[in-house]
C-alpha positions in Angstrom: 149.9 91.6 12.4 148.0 94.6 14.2 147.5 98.1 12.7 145.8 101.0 13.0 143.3 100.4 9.8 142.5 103.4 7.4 142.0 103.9 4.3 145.0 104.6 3.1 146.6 101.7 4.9 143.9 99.2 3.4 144.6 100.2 -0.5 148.6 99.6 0.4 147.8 95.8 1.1 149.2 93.9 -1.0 148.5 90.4 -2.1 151.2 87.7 -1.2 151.6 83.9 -1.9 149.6 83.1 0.9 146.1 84.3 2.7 147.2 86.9 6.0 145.2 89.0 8.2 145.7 92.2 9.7 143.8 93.4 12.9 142.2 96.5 13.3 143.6 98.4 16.8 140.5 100.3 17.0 138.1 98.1 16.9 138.6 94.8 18.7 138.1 91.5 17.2 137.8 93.0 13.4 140.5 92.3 10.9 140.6 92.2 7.3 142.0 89.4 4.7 144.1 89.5 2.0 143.8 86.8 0.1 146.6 85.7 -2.4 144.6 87.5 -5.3 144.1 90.5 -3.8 140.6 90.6 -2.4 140.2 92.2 0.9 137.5 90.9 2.9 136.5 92.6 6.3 136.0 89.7 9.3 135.3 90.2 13.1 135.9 86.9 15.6 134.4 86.7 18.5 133.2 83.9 21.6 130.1 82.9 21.8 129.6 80.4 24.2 132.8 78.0 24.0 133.0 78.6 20.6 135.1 81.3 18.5 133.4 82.6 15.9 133.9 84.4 12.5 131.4 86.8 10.3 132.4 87.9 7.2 131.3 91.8 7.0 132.0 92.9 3.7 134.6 93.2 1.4 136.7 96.4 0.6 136.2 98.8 -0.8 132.4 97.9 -1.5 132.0 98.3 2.5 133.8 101.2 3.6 136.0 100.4 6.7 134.0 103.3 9.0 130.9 101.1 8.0 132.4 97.2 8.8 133.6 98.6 12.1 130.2 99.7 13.6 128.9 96.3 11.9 131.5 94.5 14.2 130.5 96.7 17.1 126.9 95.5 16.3 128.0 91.9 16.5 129.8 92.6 19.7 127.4 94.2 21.3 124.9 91.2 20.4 127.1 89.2 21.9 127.2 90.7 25.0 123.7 90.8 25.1 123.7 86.8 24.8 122.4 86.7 21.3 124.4 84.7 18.9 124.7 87.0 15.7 125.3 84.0 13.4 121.5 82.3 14.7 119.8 85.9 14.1 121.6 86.2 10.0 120.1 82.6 9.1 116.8 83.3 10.8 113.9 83.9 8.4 112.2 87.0 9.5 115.9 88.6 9.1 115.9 87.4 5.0 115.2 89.7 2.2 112.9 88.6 -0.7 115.5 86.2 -1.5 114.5 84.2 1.1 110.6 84.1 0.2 111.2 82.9 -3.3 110.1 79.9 -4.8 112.9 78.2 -6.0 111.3 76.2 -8.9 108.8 78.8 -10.4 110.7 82.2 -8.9 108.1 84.1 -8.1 108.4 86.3 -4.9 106.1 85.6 -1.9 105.2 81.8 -2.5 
């Protein structure tokens, strides 16, 4: 199903039996989820390569919707560039402090 997201339109989804997806007309390649307890979860798909894609962006409303649509325009623009956005997220010099902790004494920086 394709709508015009906004706000308004994302608080009236409601949960069903199943998972469904609605795509965003304004921004191509974004949709959100709704999964059967409720949770709405911004995505965006795209083709990299001969492969499609999916990034999770955020989920609603702790990501507003103006926000997860210039994060998929990011992503799309990467892609055009020929940089594979999923590569760049796992790469260490793009992790937070969570990445540079030690995971058997915890301390930061190890």
């Amino acid at each position: 199903m394709q709508k015009a997201l906004t706000n308004k339109t994302l608080e009236a989804l409601k949960p069903q039996t199943k998972r469904y997806e609605v795509h965003d007309l304004h921004c191509p390649g974004m949709s959100v989820r709704v999964s059967a307890q409720g949770q709405k979860v911004f995505s965006v798909k795209f083709r990299y390569g001969l492969d499609q894609k999916r990034m999770k962006l955020g989920v609603f409303p702790r990501i507003t919707l103006a926000t997860a649509r210039e994060k998929a325009q990011d992503i799309l623009r990467q892609v055009d560039e020929g940089i594979d956005p999923t590569k760049r997220r796992r790469s260490p010099d793009m992790c937070g402090s969570a990445c540079k902790r030690d995971p058997v004494s915890g301390v930061i920086g190890v």
